[in-house]
C-alpha positions in Angstrom: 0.0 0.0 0.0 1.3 3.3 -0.9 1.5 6.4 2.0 1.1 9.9 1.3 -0.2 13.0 2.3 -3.0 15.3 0.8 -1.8 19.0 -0.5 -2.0 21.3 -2.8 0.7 23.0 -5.4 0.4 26.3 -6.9 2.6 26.9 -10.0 4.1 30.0 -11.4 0.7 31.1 -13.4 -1.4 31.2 -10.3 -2.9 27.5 -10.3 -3.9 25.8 -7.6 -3.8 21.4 -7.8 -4.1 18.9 -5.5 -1.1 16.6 -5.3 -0.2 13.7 -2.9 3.2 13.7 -0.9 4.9 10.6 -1.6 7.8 10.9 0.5 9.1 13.8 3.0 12.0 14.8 4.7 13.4 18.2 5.9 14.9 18.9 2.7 12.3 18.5 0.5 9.4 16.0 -0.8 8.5 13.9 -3.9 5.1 13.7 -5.4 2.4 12.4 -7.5 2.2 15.1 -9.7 -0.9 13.6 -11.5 -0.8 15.9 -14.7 0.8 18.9 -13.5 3.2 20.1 -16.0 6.8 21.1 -14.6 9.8 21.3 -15.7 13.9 21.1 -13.2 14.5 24.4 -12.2 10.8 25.8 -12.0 10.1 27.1 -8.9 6.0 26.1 -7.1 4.3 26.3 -4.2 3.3 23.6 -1.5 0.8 24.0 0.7 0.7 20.2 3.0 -1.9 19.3 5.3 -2.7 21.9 7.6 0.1 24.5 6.6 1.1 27.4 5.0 2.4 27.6 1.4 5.7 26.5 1.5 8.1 27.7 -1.5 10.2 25.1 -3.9 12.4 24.2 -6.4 12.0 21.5 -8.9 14.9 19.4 -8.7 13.6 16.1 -11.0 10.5 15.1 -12.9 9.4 11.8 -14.1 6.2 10.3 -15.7 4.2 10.9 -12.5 6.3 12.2 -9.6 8.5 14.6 -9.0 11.3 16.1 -6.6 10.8 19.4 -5.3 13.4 21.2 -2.6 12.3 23.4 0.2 13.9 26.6 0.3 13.8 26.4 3.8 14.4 22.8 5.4 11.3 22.0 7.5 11.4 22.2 11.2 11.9 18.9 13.0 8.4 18.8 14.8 6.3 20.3 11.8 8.3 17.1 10.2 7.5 15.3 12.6 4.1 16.2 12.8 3.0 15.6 8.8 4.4 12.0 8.8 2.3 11.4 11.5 -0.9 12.8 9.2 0.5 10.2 6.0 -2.4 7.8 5.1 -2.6 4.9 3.2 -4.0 4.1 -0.1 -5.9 0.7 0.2 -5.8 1.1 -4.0 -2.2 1.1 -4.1 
C-alpha cells in the first residue's frame, strides 16, 4: 500500500492542484504530480496538510512524480508532525 499525504501546489501562473506527498523529509518532498506540467528548475508552491504555502524548487521530474526542494528545510516537529498525518492508499 502506498502512503502519502494530501496537498495542494500552486505553480508560477497562479494554479492551484491537488497533489499527494509521496515521501518527505526536511529537505524536500516527492510527489504524485498527476498531470501537473513542470519542468527542473521551475520554482511552485506547496501547501501540505494543515500548513502554509511552502516555496520550492523542482529538482527532477518523471512520468508521474517529482522532486521538489524546500527553500527552507522543514522544522523537526512540523516534520515530525506531517508524517504522523501520512495515510494509506488501500488502492495502491
Amino acid at each position: 500500500m502506498q502512503k502519502y499525504l494530501n496537498a495542494q501546489c500552486r505553480s508560477s501562473n497562479g494554479g492551484v492542484n491537488e497533489i499527494q506527498i509521496l515521501d518527505l523529509s526536511e529537505a524536500g518532498c516527492m510527489i504524485n504530480k498527476r498531470m501537473l506540467t513542470m519542468q527542473p528548475g521551475d520554482r511552485v508552491l506547496v501547501k501540505p496538510q494543515g500548513l502554509t504555502y511552502l516555496p520550492t524548487s523542482v529538482l527532477w521530474v518523471e512520468e508521474e512524480e517529482a522532486g521538489l526542494a524546500f527553500e527552507q528545510p522543514l522544522y523537526g516537529p512540523v516534520l515530525e508532525h506531517l508524517l504522523l498525518l501520512f495515510v494509506e492508499d488501500a488502492d495502491a
